[in-house]
N, C-alpha and C positions, 0 to 999 in steps of 0.2 A: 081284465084290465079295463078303467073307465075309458069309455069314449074320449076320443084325443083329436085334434086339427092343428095342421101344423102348415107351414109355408116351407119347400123344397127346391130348393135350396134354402136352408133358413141362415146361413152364416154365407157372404160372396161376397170375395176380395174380385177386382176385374178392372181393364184399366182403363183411360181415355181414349175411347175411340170403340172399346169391343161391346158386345151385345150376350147377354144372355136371357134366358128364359127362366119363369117362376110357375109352379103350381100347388095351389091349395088340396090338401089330401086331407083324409081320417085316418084313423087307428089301422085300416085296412091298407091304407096307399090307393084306398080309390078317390080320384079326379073330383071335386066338387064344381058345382054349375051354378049360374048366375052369381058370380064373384065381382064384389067391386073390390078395386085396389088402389092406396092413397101412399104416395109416395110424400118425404119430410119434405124435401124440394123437388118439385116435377118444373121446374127451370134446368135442374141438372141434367137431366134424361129426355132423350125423347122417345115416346114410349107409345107401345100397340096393345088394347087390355082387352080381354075377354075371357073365360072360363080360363085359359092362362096367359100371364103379364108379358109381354117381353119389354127389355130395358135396353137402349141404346144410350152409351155416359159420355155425358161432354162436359164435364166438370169436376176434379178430385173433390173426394169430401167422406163424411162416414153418412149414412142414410138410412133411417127408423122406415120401411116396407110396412104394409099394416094390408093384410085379405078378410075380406069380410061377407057373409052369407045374410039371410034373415035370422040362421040359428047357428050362427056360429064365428069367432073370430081366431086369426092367427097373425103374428108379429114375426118379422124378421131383420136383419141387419143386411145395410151393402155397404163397402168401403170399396171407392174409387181411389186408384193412385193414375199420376201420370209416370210417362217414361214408356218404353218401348217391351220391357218384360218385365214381370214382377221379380222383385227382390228373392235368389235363392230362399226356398225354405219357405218359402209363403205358402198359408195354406189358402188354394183356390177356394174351396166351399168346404161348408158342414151343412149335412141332411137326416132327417132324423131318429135324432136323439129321444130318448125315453126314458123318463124315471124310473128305475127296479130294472132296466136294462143295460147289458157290457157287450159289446160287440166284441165276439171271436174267432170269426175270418173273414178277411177283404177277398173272394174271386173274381178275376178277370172272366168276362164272357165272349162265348163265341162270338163273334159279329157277325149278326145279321141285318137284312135292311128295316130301319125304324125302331131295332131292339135295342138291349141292352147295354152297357157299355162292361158292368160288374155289378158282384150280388155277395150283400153286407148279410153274412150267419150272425144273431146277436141270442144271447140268452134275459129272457127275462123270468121273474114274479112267476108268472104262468105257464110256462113253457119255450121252446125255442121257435126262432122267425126266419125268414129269407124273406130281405128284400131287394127290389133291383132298381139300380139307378142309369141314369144316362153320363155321359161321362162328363158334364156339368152339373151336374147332382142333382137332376129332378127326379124324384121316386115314382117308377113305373107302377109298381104294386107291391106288397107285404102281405107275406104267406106266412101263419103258422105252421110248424112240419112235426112238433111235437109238445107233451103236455109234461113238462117235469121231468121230460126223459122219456115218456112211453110215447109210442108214431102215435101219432095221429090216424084215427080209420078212415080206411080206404074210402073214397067217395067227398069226402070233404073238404077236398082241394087241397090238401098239403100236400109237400113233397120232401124228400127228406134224405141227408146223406147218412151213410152206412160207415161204420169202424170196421176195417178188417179183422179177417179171421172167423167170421161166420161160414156155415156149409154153403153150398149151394141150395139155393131153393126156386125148383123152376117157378113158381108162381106167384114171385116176390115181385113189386110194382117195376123196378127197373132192374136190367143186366146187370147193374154196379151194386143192386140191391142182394142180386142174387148171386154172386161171384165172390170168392174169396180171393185174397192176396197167397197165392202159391196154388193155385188153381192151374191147370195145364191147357195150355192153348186149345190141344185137340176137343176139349171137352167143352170148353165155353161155347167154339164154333156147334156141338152137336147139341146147345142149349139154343143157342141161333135161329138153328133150325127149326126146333121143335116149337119157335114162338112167329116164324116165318119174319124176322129180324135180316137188316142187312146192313154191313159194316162198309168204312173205306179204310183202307191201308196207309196212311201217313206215310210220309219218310223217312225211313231205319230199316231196312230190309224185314217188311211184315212184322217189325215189333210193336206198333202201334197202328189198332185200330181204333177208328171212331164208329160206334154205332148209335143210328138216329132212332132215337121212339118218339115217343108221343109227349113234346113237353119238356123234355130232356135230348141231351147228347151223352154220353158213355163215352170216356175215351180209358183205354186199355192198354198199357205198358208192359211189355214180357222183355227177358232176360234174353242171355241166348239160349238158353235150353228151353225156349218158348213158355216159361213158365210167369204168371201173373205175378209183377212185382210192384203193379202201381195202378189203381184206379182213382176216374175223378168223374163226378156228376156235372155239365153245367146246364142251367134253367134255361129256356130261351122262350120268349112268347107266346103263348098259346093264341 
């Protein structure tokens, strides 16, 4: 995929009075430095700018954003309303968007401090992404996790969700990786062990564990007969 920059939030509806933040990214979702940024009206806002923008709006109006590098430009849109909440059904932000790309699951993320708020699975051209945004839609980073369908090898910073119904394989990158849907309680814990892994117990009477790795959370859903009827990957900061 060619080299891409983009401003993220690049679509922010927001209203009289509130504040939000902007950042210049790449293809990657990494942060760009020494950013100038030109607002259509900076009468409308009043504004703190440095590697990222932030916009305080004291004016309704729609608003042409423009980030710009020595080697690189990105354009985005702000629409100011007044009134005390947006209009049901307003879409707060759009963050990005990619040509040859369909985004195919919105996750909410654990909350941690400084992390994520949720992480956009999209498919594109060359393979599949996760990316993570703040829950004003600045893009934290964008990970490739595979290539056409095939993982991505180990080492190269992907990460990737699993379809159930695979075996067990102790030496698969995460427990969600390695666990199947109808897997028995007793035996996940004795895969646990064997990675020296430690879980916490939710509330449901030990139906649900979380366990913490490296880069991920695991969270694990049993039935009553303790058997695995639900896993979920989420990303959190490294």
């Amino acid at each position: 995929m060619p080299n891409s920059y983009q401003i993220t939030p690049d679509k922010t509806t927001m209203l009289v009075g509130e504040t939000r933040r902007f950042r210049m990214v790449d293809q990657n979702g990494q942060a760009q430095h020494k950013v100038t940024w030109t607002i259509s009206d900076a009468s409308a806002f009043q504004s703190v700018e440095g590697d990222e923008l932030q916009l305080y709006a004291k004016q309704s109006g729609e608003f042409r954003l423009s980030a710009r590098t020595d080697f690189a430009t990105a354009e985005g849109t702000v629409k100011v309303a007044e009134g005390s909440a947006l209009p049901a059904g307003t879409v707060k932000w759009a963050s990005g968007a990619k040509n040859g790309c369909k985004t195919t699951r919105i996750i909410p993320a654990v909350q941690v401090p400084n992390g994520p708020a949720m992480f956009q699975q999209s498919i594109c051209e060359d393979g599949e992404y996760v990316a993570a945004y703040t829950a004003d839609g600045v893009q934290l980073w964008r990970r490739k996790i595979s290539n056409n369908g095939a993982p991505v090898e180990p080492g190269s910073g992907g990460n990737s969700y699993e379809s159930p119904g695979k075996p067990m394989e102790a030496h698969a990158t995460s427990v969600c990786d390695s666990v199947a849907v109808g897997t028995e309680q007793e035996k996940i814990r004795d895969l646990l062990g064997q990675r020296n892994l430690t879980f916490h117990e939710q509330p449901g009477r030990g139906r649900v564990w979380l366990v913490e790795e490296s880069g991920t959370q695991c969270k694990l859903t049993f039935d009553e007969k303790l058997v695995l009827v639900k896993k979920q990957k989420v990303f959190v900061v490294e």
